[in-house]
BAVEXNU-830151 format. One line per 5 residues: for each residue x, y, z of N, C-alpha, C. Coordinates in pm, whole numbers, plus 50000, padded with zeros to 5 digits. Example, Ala and Ser with C-alpha at 12.3 -4.5 7.8 and 13.67 -1.06 7.14 Angstrom:
BEGIN
51319/49431/50780/51230/49550/50780/51320/49670/50780 ~ 51285/49775/50708/51367/49894/50714/51290/50003/50787
//
This chain:
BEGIN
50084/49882/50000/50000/50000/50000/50088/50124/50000 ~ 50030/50235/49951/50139/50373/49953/50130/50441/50072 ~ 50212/50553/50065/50173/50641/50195/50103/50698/50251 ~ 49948/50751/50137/49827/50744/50182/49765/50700/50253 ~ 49789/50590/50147/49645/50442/50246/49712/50423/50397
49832/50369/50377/49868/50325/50519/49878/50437/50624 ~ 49897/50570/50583/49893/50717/50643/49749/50698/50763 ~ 49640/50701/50645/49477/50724/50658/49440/50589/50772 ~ 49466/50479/50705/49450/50352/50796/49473/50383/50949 ~ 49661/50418/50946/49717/50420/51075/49661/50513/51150
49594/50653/51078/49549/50783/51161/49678/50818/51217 ~ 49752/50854/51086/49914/50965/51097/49917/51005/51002 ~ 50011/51092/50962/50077/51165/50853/50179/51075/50782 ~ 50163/51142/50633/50246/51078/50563/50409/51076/50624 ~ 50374/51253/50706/50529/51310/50739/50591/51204/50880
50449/51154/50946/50498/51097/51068/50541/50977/51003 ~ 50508/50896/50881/50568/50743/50841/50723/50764/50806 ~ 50758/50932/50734/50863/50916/50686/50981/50930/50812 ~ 50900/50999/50935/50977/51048/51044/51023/50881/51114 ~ 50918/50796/51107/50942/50696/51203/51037/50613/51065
51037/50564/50937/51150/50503/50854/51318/50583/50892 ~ 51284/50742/50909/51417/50796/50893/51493/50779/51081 ~ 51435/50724/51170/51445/50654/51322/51472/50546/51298 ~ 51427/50422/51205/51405/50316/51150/51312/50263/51223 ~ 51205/50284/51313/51116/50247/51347/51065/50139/51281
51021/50210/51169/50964/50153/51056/51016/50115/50887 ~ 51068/49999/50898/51131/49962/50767/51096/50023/50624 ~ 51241/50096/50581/51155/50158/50448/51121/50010/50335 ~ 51028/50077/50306/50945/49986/50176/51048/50002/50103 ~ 50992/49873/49992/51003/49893/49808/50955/50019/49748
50992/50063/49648/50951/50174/49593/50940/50105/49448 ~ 50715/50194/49388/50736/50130/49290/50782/50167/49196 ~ 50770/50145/49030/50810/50165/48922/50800/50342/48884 ~ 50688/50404/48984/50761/50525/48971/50762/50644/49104 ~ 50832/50522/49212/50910/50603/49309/50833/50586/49408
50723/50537/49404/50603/50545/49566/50666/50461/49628 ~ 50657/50528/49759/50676/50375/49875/50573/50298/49895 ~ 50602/50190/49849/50498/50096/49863/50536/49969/49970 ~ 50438/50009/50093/50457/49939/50213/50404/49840/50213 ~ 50475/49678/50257/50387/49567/50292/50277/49576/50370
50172/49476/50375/50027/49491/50446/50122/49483/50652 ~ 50207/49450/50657/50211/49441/50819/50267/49568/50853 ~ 50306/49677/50793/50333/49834/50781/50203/49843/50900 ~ 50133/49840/50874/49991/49901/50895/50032/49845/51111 ~ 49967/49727/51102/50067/49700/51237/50138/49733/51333
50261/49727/51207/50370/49823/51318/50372/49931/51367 ~ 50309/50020/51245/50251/50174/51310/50150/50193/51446 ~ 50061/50107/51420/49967/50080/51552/50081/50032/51637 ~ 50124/49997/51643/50199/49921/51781/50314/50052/51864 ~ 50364/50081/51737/50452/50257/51745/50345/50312/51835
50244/50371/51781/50114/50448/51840/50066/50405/52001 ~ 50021/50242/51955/50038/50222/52073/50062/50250/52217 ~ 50201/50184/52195/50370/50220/52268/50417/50357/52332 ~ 50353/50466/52230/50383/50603/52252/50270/50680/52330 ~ 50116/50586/52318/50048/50662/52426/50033/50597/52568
50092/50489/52590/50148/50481/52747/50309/50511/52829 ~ 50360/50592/52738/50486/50634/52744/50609/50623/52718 ~ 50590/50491/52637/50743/50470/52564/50791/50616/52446 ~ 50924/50590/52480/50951/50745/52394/50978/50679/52246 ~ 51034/50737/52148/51085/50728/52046/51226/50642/52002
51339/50709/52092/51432/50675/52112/51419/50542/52160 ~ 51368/50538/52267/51290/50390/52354/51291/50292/52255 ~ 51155/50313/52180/51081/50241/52079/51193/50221/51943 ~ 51290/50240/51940/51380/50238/51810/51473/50134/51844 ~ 51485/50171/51996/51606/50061/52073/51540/49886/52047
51401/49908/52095/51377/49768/52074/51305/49730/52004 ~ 51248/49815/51921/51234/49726/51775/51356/49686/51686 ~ 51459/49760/51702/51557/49726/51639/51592/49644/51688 ~ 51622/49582/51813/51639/49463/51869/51611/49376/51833 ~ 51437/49323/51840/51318/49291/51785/51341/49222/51624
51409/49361/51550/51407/49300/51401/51549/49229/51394 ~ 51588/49248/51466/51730/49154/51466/51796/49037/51530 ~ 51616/49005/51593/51633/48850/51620/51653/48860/51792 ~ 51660/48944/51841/51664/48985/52002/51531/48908/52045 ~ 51531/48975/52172/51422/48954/52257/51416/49043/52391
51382/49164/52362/51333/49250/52441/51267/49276/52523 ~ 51183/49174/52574/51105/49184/52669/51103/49198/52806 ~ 51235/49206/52859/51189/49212/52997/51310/49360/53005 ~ 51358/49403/52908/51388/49497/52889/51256/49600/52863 ~ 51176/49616/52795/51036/49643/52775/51005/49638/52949
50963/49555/53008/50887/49503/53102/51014/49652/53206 ~ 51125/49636/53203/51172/49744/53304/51164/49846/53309 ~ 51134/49904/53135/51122/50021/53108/50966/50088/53110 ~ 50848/49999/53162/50741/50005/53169/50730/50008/53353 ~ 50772/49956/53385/50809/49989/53541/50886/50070/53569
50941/50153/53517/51025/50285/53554/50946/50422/53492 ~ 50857/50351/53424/50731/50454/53365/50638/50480/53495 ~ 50605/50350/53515/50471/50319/53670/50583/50454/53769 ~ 50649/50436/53819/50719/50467/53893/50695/50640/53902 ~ 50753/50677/53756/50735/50802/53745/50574/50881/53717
50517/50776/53677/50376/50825/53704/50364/50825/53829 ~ 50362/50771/53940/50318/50748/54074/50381/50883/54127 ~ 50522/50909/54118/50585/51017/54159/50502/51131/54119 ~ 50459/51195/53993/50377/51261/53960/50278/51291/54068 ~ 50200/51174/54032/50083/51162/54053/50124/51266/54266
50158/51156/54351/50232/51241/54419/50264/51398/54455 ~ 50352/51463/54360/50397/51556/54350/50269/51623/54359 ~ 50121/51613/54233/50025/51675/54173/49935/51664/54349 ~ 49913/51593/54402/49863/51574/54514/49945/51640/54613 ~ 50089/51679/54653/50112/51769/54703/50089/51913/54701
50087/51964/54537/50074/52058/54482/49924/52101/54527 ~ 49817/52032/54495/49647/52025/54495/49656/52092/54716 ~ 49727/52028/54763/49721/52052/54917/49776/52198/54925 ~ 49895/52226/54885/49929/52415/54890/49815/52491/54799 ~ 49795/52444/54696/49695/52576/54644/49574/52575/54712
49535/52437/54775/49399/52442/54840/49436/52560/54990 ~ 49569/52536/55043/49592/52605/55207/49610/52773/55128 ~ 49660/52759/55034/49704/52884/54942/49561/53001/54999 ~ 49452/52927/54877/49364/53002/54860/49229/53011/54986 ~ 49291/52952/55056/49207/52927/55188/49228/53064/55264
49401/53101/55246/49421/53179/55308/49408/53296/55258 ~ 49384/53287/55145/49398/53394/55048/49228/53460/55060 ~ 49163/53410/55040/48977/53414/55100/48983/53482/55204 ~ 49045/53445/55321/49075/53525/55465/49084/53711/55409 ~ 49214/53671/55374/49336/53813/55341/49216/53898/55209
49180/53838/55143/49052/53925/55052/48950/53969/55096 ~ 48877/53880/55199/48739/53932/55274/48742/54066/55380 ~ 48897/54032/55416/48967/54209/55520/48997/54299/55417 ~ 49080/54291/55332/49048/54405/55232/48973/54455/55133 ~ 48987/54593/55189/48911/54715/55075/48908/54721/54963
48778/54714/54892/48769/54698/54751/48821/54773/54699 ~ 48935/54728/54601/49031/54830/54527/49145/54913/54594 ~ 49170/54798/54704/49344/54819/54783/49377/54693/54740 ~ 49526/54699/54730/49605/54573/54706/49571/54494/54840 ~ 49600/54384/54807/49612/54245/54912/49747/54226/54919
49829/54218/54812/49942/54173/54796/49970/54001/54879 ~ 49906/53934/54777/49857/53789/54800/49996/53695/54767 ~ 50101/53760/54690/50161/53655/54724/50290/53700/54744 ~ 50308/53814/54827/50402/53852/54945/50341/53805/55090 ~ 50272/53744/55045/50170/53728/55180/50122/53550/55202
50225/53498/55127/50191/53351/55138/50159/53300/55244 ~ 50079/53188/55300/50021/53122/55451/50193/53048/55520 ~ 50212/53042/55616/50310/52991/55677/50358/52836/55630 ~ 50235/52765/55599/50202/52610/55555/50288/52598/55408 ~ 50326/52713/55348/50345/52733/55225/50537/52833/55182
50502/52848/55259/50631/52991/55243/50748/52954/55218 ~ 50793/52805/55340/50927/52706/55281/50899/52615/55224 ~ 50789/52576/55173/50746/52479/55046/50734/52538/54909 ~ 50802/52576/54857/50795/52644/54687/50700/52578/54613 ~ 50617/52612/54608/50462/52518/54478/50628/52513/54347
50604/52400/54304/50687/52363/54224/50552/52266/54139 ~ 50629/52285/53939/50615/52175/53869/50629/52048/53938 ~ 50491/51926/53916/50507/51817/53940/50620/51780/53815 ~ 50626/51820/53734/50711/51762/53636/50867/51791/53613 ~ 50929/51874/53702/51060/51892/53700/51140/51837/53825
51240/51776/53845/51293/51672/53879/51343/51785/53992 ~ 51362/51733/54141/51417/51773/54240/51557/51784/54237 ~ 51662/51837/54315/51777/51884/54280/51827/51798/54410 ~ 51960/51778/54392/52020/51730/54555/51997/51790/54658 ~ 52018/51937/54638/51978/52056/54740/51845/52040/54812
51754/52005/54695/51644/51954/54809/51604/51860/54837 ~ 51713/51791/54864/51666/51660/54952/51654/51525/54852 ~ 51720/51526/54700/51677/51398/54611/51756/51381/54573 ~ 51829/51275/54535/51935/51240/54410/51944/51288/54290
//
Protein backbone atom coordinates (compact mmCIF):
# COMPACT_ATOMS: atom_id res chain seq x y z
CA UNK A 1 0.00 0.00 0.00
CA UNK A 2 1.39 3.73 -0.47
CA UNK A 3 1.73 6.41 1.95
CA UNK A 4 -1.73 7.44 1.82
CA UNK A 5 -3.55 4.42 2.46
CA UNK A 6 -1.32 3.25 5.19
CA UNK A 7 -1.07 7.17 6.43
CA UNK A 8 -5.23 7.24 6.58
CA UNK A 9 -5.50 3.52 7.96
CA UNK A 10 -2.83 4.20 10.75
CA UNK A 11 -4.51 7.83 11.61
CA UNK A 12 -0.86 9.65 10.97
CA UNK A 13 0.77 11.65 8.53
CA UNK A 14 2.46 10.78 5.63
CA UNK A 15 5.29 13.10 7.39
CA UNK A 16 4.98 10.97 10.68
CA UNK A 17 5.68 7.43 8.41
CA UNK A 18 8.63 9.16 6.86
CA UNK A 19 9.77 10.48 10.44
CA UNK A 20 9.42 6.96 12.03
CA UNK A 21 11.50 5.03 8.54
CA UNK A 22 14.17 7.96 8.93
CA UNK A 23 14.45 6.54 13.22
CA UNK A 24 14.05 3.16 11.50
CA UNK A 25 11.16 2.47 13.47
CA UNK A 26 9.64 1.53 10.56
CA UNK A 27 11.31 -0.38 7.67
CA UNK A 28 11.55 1.58 4.48
CA UNK A 29 9.45 -0.14 1.76
CA UNK A 30 10.03 -1.07 -1.92
CA UNK A 31 9.51 1.74 -4.07
CA UNK A 32 7.36 1.30 -7.10
CA UNK A 33 8.10 1.65 -10.78
CA UNK A 34 7.61 5.25 -10.29
CA UNK A 35 9.10 6.03 -6.91
CA UNK A 36 6.03 5.45 -4.34
CA UNK A 37 6.76 3.75 -1.25
CA UNK A 38 4.98 0.96 -1.37
CA UNK A 39 4.57 -0.61 2.13
CA UNK A 40 3.87 -4.33 2.92
CA UNK A 41 0.27 -5.09 4.46
CA UNK A 42 2.11 -5.59 8.19
CA UNK A 43 3.33 -1.66 7.81
CA UNK A 44 -0.09 -0.99 8.95
CA UNK A 45 0.67 -3.00 12.37
CA UNK A 46 3.70 -1.77 13.18
CA UNK A 47 2.51 1.74 13.10
CA UNK A 48 -0.33 0.80 15.52
CA UNK A 49 1.99 -0.79 17.81
CA UNK A 50 4.52 2.57 17.45
CA UNK A 51 1.14 4.48 18.40
CA UNK A 52 0.38 2.22 20.73
CA UNK A 53 3.70 2.20 22.68
CA UNK A 54 3.83 6.03 22.52
CA UNK A 55 0.48 6.62 24.26
CA UNK A 56 1.48 4.81 27.47
CA UNK A 57 4.86 6.34 27.44
CA UNK A 58 7.43 4.70 25.64
CA UNK A 59 9.51 7.45 23.94
CA UNK A 60 10.85 7.28 20.46
CA UNK A 61 14.32 6.75 21.12
CA UNK A 62 12.90 3.90 23.54
CA UNK A 63 10.81 2.41 20.79
CA UNK A 64 13.80 2.38 18.10
CA UNK A 65 16.06 0.61 20.73
CA UNK A 66 13.77 -2.32 20.74
CA UNK A 67 12.34 -2.74 17.75
CA UNK A 68 15.57 -2.74 16.39
CA UNK A 69 16.39 -5.37 18.69
CA UNK A 70 13.18 -7.09 17.85
CA UNK A 71 14.07 -7.00 14.01
CA UNK A 72 17.30 -8.46 14.66
CA UNK A 73 16.33 -11.50 16.20
CA UNK A 74 16.64 -10.15 20.02
CA UNK A 75 14.22 -10.46 22.57
CA UNK A 76 13.33 -7.50 24.41
CA UNK A 77 11.05 -8.16 26.69
CA UNK A 78 11.89 -7.88 29.97
CA UNK A 79 13.88 -5.03 28.89
CA UNK A 80 10.36 -3.57 27.75
CA UNK A 81 8.87 -4.97 31.02
CA UNK A 82 11.72 -2.56 33.04
CA UNK A 83 11.22 0.21 31.08
CA UNK A 84 7.41 0.05 31.69
CA UNK A 85 8.09 -0.11 35.41
CA UNK A 86 10.25 2.85 35.54
CA UNK A 87 7.31 4.54 33.65
CA UNK A 88 4.71 3.19 36.70
CA UNK A 89 7.19 4.67 38.93
CA UNK A 90 7.35 8.02 37.45
CA UNK A 91 3.76 8.25 37.04
CA UNK A 92 3.18 7.48 40.74
CA UNK A 93 5.85 10.17 41.59
CA UNK A 94 3.77 12.61 39.60
CA UNK A 95 0.83 11.62 40.53
CA UNK A 96 2.32 12.41 44.19
CA UNK A 97 3.97 15.56 43.50
CA UNK A 98 0.25 16.75 41.73
CA UNK A 99 -1.37 15.74 45.14
CA UNK A 100 1.12 17.69 47.03
CA UNK A 101 0.74 20.58 44.82
CA UNK A 102 -3.53 20.25 44.95
CA UNK A 103 -2.79 20.52 49.17
CA UNK A 104 -0.71 24.15 48.90
CA UNK A 105 -3.05 25.76 46.44
CA UNK A 106 -6.01 24.42 48.40
CA UNK A 107 -4.08 26.05 52.07
CA UNK A 108 -2.96 28.84 49.42
CA UNK A 109 -6.36 30.02 48.60
CA UNK A 110 -7.93 29.27 51.88
CA UNK A 111 -5.79 31.79 53.08
CA UNK A 112 -6.02 33.94 50.48
CA UNK A 113 -10.23 34.14 51.00
CA UNK A 114 -9.25 35.25 54.65
CA UNK A 115 -6.64 38.13 53.41
CA UNK A 116 -9.48 39.25 50.52
CA UNK A 117 -12.61 39.32 52.74
CA UNK A 118 -10.33 42.09 55.20
CA UNK A 119 -9.52 44.05 52.32
CA UNK A 120 -10.89 47.15 50.75
CA UNK A 121 -12.31 46.98 47.51
CA UNK A 122 -9.69 48.30 45.27
CA UNK A 123 -6.56 48.19 47.83
CA UNK A 124 -3.95 45.73 47.06
CA UNK A 125 -3.88 42.45 49.12
CA UNK A 126 -0.58 41.73 47.96
CA UNK A 127 -1.43 37.89 48.00
CA UNK A 128 1.61 36.55 47.24
CA UNK A 129 4.02 38.52 49.45
CA UNK A 130 1.70 37.28 51.80
CA UNK A 131 1.91 33.51 51.38
CA UNK A 132 0.21 31.22 54.51
CA UNK A 133 3.10 29.91 56.77
CA UNK A 134 2.02 26.10 55.55
CA UNK A 135 3.45 27.33 52.25
CA UNK A 136 6.31 29.91 52.43
CA UNK A 137 9.27 27.06 52.81
CA UNK A 138 7.46 24.79 50.46
CA UNK A 139 7.95 26.44 46.87
CA UNK A 140 4.62 25.18 44.78
CA UNK A 141 6.87 23.63 42.24
CA UNK A 142 6.15 21.75 38.69
CA UNK A 143 5.07 18.17 39.40
CA UNK A 144 7.11 17.62 36.36
CA UNK A 145 10.60 18.92 37.00
CA UNK A 146 12.93 16.72 38.79
CA UNK A 147 14.17 17.73 42.40
CA UNK A 148 17.77 18.84 42.80
CA UNK A 149 20.20 17.30 45.55
CA UNK A 150 19.78 20.56 47.40
CA UNK A 151 16.44 19.54 48.09
CA UNK A 152 16.66 16.60 49.52
CA UNK A 153 16.77 13.98 46.11
CA UNK A 154 19.35 12.40 44.10
Amino acid sequence: MQSGELARLADVSTDTLRYYERLGLLPKPPRTDGGYRDYPPHSLERVRLIRRALSVGFSLPELTTILKMRDGGEVPCRRVQALAESKLEQVKQQIRNLIEMQNQLEAMLKHWNVKLARTRRGQPARLLEDLPPEIRGNALRSPFTKKTRKEGRP
